[in-house]
DSSP file (Angstrom, degrees, kcal/mol; ACC not computed):
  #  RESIDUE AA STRUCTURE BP1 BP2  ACC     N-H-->O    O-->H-N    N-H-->O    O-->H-N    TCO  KAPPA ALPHA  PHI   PSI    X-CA   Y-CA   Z-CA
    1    1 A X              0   0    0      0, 0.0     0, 0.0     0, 0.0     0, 0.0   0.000 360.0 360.0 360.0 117.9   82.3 -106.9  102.9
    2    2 A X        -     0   0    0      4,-0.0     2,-0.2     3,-0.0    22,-0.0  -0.106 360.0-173.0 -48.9 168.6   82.0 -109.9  100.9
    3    3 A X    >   -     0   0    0     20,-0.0     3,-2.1    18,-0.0    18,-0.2  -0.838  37.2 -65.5-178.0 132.8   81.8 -113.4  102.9
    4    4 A X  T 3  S+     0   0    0      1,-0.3    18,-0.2    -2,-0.2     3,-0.1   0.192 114.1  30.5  -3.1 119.9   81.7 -117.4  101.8
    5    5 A X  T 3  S+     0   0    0     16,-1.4    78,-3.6     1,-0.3     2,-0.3   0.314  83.6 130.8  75.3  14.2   79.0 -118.2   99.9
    6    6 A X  E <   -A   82   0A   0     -3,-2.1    15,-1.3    76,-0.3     2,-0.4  -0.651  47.0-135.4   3.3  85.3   78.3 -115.5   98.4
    7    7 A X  E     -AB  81  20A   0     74,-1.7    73,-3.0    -2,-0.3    74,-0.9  -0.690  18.0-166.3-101.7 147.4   77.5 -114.9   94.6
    8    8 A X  E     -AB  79  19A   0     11,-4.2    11,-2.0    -2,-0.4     2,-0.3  -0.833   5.4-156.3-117.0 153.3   78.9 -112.2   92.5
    9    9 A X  E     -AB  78  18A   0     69,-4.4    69,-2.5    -2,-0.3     2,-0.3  -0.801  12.3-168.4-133.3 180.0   78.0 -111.1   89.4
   10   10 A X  E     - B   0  17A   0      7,-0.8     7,-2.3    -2,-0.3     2,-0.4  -0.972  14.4-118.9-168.7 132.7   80.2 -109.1   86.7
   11   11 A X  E     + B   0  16A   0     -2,-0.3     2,-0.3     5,-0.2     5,-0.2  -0.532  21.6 174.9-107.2 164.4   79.9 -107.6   84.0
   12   12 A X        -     0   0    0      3,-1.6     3,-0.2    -2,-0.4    -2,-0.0  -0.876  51.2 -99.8-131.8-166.1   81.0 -107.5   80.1
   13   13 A X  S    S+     0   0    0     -2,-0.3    -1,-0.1     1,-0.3     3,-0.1   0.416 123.0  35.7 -96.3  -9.7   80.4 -105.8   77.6
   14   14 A X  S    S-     0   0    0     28,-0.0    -1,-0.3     0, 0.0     2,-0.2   0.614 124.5 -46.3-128.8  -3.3   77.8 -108.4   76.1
   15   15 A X        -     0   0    0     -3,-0.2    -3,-1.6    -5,-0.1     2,-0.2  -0.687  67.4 -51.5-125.7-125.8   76.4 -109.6   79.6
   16   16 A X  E     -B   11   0A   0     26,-0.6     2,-0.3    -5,-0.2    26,-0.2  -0.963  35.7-169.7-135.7 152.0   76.6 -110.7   83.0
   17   17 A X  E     -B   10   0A   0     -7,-2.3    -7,-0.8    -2,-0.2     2,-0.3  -0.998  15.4-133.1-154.6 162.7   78.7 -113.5   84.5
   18   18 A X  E     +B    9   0A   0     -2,-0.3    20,-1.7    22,-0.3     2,-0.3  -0.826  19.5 176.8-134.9 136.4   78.7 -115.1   88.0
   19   19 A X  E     -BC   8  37A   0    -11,-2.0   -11,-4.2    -2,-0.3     2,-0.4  -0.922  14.0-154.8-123.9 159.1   81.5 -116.0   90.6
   20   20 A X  E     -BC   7  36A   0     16,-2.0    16,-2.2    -2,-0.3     2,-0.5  -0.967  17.4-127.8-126.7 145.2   80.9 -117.4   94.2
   21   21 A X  E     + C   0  35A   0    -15,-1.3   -16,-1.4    -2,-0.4    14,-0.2  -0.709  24.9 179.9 -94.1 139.4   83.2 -117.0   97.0
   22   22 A X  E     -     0   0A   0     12,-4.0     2,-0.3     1,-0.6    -1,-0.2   0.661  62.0  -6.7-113.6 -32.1   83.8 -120.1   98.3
   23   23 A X  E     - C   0  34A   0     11,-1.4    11,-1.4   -19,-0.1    -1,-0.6  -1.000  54.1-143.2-156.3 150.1   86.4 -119.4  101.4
   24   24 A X  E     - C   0  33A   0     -2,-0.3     9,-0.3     9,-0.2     2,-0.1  -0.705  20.9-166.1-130.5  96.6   88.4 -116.0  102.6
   25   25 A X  E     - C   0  32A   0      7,-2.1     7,-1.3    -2,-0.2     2,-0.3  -0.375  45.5  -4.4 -76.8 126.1   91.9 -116.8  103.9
   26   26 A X  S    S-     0   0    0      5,-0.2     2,-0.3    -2,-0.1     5,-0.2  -0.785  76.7 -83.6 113.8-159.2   93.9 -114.2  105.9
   27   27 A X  S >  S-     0   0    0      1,-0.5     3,-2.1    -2,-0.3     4,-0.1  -0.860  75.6 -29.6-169.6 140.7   93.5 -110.6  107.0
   28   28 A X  G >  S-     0   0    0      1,-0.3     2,-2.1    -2,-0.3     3,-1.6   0.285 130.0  -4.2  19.4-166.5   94.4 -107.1  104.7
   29   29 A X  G 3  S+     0   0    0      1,-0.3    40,-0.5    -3,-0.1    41,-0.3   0.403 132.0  67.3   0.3 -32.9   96.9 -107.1  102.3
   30   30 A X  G <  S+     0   0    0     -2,-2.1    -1,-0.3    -3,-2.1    -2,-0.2   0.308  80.9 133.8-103.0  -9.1   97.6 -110.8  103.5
   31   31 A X    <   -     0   0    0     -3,-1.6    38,-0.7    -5,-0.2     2,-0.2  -0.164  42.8-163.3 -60.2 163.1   94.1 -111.8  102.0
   32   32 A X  E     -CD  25  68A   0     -7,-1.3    -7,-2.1    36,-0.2     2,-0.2  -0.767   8.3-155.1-174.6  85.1   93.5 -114.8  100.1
   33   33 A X  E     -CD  24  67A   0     34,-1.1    34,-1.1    -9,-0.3     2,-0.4  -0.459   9.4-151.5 -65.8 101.5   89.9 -114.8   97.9
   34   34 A X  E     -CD  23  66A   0    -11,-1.4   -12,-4.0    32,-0.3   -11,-1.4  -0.910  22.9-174.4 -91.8 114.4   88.4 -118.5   96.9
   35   35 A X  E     -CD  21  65A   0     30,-0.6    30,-0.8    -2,-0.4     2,-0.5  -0.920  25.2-160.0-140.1 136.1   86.7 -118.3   94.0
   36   36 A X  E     -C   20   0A   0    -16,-2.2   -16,-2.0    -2,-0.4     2,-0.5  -0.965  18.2-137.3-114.1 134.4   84.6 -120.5   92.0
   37   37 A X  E     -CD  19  62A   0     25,-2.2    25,-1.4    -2,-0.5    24,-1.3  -0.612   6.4-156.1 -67.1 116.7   83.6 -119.9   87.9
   38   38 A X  E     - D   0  60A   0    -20,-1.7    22,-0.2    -2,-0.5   -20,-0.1  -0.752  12.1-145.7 -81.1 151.9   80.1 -120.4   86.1
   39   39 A X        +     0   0    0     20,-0.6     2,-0.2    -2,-0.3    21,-0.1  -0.432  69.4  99.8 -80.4  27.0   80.1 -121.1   82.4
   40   40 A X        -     0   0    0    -22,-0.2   -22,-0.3    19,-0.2     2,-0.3  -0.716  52.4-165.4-134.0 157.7   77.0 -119.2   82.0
   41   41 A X        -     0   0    0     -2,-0.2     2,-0.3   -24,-0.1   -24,-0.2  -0.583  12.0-157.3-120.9-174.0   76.5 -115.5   80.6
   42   42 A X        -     0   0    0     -2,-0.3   -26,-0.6   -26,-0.2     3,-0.1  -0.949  26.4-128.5-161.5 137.0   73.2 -113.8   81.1
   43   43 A X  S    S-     0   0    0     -2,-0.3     2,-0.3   -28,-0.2   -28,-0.0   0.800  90.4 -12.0 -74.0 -10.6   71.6 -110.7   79.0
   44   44 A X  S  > S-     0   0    0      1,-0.1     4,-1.2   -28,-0.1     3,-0.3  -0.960  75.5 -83.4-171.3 166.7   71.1 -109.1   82.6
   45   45 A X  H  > S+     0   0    0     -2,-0.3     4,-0.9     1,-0.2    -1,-0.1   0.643 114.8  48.8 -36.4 -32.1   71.0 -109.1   86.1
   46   46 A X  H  > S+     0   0    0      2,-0.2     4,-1.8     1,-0.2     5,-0.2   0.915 110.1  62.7 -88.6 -43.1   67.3 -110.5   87.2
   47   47 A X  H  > S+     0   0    0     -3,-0.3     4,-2.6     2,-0.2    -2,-0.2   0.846 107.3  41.7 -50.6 -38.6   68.3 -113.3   84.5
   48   48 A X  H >X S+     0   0    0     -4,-1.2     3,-3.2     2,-0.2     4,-0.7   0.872 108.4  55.5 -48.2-110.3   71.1 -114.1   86.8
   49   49 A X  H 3X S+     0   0    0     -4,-0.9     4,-1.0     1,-0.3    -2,-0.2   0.213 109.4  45.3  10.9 -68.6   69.3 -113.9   89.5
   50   50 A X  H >X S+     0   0    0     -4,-1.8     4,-0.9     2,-0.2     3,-0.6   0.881 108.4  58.0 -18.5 -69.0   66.4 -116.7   88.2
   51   51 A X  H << S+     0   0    0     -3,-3.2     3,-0.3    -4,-2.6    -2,-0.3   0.933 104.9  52.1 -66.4 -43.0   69.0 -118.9   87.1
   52   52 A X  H 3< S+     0   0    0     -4,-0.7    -1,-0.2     1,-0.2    -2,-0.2   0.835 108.3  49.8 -19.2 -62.4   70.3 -118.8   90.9
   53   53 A X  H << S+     0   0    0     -4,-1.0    -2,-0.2    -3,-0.6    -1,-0.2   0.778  87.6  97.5 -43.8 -56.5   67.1 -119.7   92.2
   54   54 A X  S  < S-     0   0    0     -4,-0.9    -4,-0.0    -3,-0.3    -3,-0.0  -0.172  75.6-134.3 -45.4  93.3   66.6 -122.7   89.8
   55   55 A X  S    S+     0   0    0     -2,-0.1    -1,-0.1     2,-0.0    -4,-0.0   0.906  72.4 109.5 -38.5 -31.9   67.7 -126.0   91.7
   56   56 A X  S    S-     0   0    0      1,-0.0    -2,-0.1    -5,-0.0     0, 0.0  -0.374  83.0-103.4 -70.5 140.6   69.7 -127.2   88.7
   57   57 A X        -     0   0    0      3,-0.0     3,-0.1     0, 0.0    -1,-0.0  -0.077  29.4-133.2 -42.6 146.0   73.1 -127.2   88.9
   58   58 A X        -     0   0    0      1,-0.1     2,-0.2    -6,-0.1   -20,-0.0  -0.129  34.9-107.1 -61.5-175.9   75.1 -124.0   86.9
   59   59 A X        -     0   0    0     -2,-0.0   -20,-0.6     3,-0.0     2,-0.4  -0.648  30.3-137.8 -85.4 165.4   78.1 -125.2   84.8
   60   60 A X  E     -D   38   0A   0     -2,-0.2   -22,-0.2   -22,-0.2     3,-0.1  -0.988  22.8-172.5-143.4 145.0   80.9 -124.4   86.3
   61   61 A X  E    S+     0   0A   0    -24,-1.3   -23,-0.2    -2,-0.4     2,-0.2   0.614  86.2  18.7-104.0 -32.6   83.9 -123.0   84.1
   62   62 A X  E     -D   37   0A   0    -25,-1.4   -25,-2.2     1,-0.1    -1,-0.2  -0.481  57.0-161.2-157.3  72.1   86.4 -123.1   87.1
   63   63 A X  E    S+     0   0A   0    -27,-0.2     2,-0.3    -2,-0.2    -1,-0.1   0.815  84.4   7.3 -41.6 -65.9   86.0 -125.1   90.3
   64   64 A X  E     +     0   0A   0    -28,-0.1     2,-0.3    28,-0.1   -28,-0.2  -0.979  51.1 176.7-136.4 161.2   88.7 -122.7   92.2
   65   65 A X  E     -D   35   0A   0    -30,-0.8   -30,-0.6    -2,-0.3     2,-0.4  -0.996  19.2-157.5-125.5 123.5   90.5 -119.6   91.4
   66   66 A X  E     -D   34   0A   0     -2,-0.3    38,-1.3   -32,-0.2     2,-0.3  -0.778  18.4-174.6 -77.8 146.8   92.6 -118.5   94.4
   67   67 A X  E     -De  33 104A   0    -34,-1.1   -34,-1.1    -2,-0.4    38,-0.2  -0.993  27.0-116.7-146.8 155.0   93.4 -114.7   94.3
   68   68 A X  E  >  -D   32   0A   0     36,-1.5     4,-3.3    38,-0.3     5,-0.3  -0.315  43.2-106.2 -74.6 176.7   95.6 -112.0   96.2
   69   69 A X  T  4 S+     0   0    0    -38,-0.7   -37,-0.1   -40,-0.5    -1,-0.1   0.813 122.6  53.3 -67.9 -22.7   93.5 -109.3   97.8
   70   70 A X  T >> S+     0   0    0    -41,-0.3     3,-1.8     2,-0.2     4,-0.5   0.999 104.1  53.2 -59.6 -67.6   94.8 -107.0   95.0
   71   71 A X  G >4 S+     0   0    0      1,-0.3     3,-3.5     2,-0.2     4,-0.3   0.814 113.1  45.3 -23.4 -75.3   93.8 -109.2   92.5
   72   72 A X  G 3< S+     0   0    0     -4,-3.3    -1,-0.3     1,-0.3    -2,-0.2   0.658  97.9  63.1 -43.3  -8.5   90.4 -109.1   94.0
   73   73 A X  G <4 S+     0   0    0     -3,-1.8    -1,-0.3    -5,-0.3    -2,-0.2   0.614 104.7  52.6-101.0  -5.0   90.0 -105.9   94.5
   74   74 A X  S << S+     0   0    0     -3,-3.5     2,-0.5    -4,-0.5    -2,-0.2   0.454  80.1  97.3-106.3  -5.6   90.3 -105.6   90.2
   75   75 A X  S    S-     0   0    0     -4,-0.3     2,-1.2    -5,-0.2   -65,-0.0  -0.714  82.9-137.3 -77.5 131.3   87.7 -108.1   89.7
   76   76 A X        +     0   0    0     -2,-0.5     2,-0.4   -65,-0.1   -65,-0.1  -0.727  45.6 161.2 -77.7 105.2   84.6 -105.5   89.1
   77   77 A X        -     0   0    0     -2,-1.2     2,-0.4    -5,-0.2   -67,-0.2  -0.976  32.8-167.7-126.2 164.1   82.0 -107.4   91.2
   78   78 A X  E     -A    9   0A   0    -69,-2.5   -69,-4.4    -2,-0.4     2,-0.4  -0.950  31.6-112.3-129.3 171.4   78.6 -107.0   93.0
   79   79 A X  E     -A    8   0A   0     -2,-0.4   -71,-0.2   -71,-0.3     3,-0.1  -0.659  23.9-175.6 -94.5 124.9   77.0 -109.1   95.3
   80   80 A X  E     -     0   0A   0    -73,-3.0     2,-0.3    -2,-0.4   -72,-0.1   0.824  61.5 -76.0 -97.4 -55.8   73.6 -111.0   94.3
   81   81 A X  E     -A    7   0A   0    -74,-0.9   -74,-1.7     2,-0.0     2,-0.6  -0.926  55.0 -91.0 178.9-145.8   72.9 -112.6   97.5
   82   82 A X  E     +A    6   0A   0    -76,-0.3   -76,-0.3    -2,-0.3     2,-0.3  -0.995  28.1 167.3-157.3 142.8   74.3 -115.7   99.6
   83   83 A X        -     0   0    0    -78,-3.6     2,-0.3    -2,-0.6     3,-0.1  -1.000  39.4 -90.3-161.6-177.2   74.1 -119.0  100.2
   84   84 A X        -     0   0    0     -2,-0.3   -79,-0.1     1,-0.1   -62,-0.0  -0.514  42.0-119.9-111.4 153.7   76.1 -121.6  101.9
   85   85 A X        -     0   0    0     -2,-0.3    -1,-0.1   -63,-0.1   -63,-0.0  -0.046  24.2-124.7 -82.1 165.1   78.2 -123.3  100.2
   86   86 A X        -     0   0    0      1,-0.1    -1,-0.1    -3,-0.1   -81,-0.0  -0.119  22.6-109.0 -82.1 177.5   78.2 -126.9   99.7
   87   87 A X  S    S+     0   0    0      2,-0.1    -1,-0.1     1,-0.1    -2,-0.1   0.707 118.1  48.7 -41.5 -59.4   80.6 -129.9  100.2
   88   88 A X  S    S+     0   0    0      1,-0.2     3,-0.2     2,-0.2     4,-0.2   0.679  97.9  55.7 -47.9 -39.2   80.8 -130.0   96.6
   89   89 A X  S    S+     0   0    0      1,-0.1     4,-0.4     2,-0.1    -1,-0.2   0.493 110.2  58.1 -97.4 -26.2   81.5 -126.6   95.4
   90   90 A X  S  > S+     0   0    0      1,-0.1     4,-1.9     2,-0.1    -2,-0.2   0.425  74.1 100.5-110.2  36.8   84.9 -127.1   98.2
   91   91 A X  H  > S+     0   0    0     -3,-0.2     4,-2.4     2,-0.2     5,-0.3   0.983  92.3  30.9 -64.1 -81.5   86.3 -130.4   96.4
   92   92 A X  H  4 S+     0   0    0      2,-0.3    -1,-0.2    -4,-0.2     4,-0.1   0.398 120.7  55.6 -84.9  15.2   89.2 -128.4   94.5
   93   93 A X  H >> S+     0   0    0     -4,-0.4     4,-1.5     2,-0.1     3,-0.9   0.893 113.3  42.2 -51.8 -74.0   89.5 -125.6   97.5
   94   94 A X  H 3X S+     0   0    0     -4,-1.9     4,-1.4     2,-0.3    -2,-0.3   0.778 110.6  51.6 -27.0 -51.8   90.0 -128.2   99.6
   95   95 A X  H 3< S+     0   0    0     -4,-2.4     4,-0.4     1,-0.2    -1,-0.3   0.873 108.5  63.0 -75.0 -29.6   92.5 -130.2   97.2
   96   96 A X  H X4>S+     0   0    0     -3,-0.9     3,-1.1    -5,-0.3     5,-0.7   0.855  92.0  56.5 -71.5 -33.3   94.1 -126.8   97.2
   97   97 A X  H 3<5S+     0   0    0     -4,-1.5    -1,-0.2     1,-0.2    -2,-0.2   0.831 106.7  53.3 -16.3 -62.1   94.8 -126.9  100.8
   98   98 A X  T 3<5S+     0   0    0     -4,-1.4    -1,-0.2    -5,-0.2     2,-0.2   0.223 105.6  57.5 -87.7   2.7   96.7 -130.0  100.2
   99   99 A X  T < 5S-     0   0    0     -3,-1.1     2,-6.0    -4,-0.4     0, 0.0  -0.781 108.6 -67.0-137.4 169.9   99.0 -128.8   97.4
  100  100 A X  T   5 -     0   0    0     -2,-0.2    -3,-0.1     1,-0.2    -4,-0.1   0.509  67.2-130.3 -61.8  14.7  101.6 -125.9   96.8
  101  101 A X      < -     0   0    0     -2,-6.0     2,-0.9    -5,-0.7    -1,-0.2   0.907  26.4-163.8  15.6  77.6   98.9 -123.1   97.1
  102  102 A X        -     0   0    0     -6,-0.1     2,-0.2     2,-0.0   -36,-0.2  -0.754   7.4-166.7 -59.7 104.4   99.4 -121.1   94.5
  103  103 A X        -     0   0    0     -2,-0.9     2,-0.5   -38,-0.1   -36,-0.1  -0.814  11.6-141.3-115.3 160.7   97.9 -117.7   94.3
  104  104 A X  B     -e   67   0A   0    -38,-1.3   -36,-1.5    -2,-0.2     7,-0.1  -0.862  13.4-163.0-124.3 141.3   97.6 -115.7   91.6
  105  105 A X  S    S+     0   0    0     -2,-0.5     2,-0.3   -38,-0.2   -38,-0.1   0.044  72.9  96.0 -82.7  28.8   98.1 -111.7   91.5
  106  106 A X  S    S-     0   0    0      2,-0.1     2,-0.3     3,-0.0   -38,-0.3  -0.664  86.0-106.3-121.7 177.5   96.2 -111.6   87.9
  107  107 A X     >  -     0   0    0     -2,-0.3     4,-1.5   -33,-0.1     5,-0.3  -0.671  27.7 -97.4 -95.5 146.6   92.3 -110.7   88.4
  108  108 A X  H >> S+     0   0    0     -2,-0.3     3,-1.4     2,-0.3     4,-0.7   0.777 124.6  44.2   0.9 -81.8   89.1 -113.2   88.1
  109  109 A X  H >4>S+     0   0    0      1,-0.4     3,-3.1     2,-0.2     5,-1.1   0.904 110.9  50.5 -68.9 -73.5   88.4 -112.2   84.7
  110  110 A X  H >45S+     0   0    0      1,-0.2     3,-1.3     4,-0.2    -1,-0.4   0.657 108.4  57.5 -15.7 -37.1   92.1 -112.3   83.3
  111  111 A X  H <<5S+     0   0    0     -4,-1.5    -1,-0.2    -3,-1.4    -2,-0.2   0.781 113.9  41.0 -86.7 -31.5   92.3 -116.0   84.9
  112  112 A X  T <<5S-     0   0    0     -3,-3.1    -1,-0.4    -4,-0.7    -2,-0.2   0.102 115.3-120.1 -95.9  29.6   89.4 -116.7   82.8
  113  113 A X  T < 5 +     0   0    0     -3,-1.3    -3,-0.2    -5,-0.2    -4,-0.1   0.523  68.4 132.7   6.5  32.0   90.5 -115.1   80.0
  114  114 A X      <       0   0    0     -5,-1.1    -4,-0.2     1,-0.2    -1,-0.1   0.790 360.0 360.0 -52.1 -29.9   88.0 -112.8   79.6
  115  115 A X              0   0    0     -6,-0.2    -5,-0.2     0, 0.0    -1,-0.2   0.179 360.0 360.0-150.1 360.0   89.7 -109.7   79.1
């Protein structure tokens, strides 16, 4: 089971690319997946993994994605490790709170238009 602070990594077909759970709203079907985007690819997993470690900041492609649990459950991810999330990283979570909370049935990677 995934859990808040979290990073996930994913693959395509010409690397790797990394999401972080930022918050998990809800219980079964009813779930609601907080998601933030890096800008970054990687040619492989330990590359990830490095750049994790690294105190400098990632880019970030997508401050939040909200998703149903289906949704999630079509993003292909694995789990790299965890850490807890910041103040920072829960700006537009948080702004999301405060606004019509959208969620979207389309997957990660579709939201970014990756595939």
């Amino acid at each position: 089971m995934f859990v808040p602070g979290d990073d996930l990594i994913f693959q395509l077909e010409s690397g790797f690319g990394l999401l972080r759970l930022l918050a998990v709203d809800g219980e079964g079907s009813e779930t609601v997946w907080h998601l933030l985007a890096y800008d970054e690819f990687f040619p492989d997993v330990e590359s990830a993994e490095l750049r994790l470690a690294q105190t400098k900041p990632l880019p970030i492609r997508e401050p939040h994605l909200a998703l149903t649990n289906r949704a999630f459950e079509r993003t292909p991810t694995a789990r790299l490790g965890n850490r807890p999330v910041t103040d920072d990283e829960l700006v537009a979570y948080n702004a999301w709170l405060n606004s019509e909370r959208s969620v979207s049935d389309r997957s990660a990677l579709l939201m970014l238009g990756i595939r």
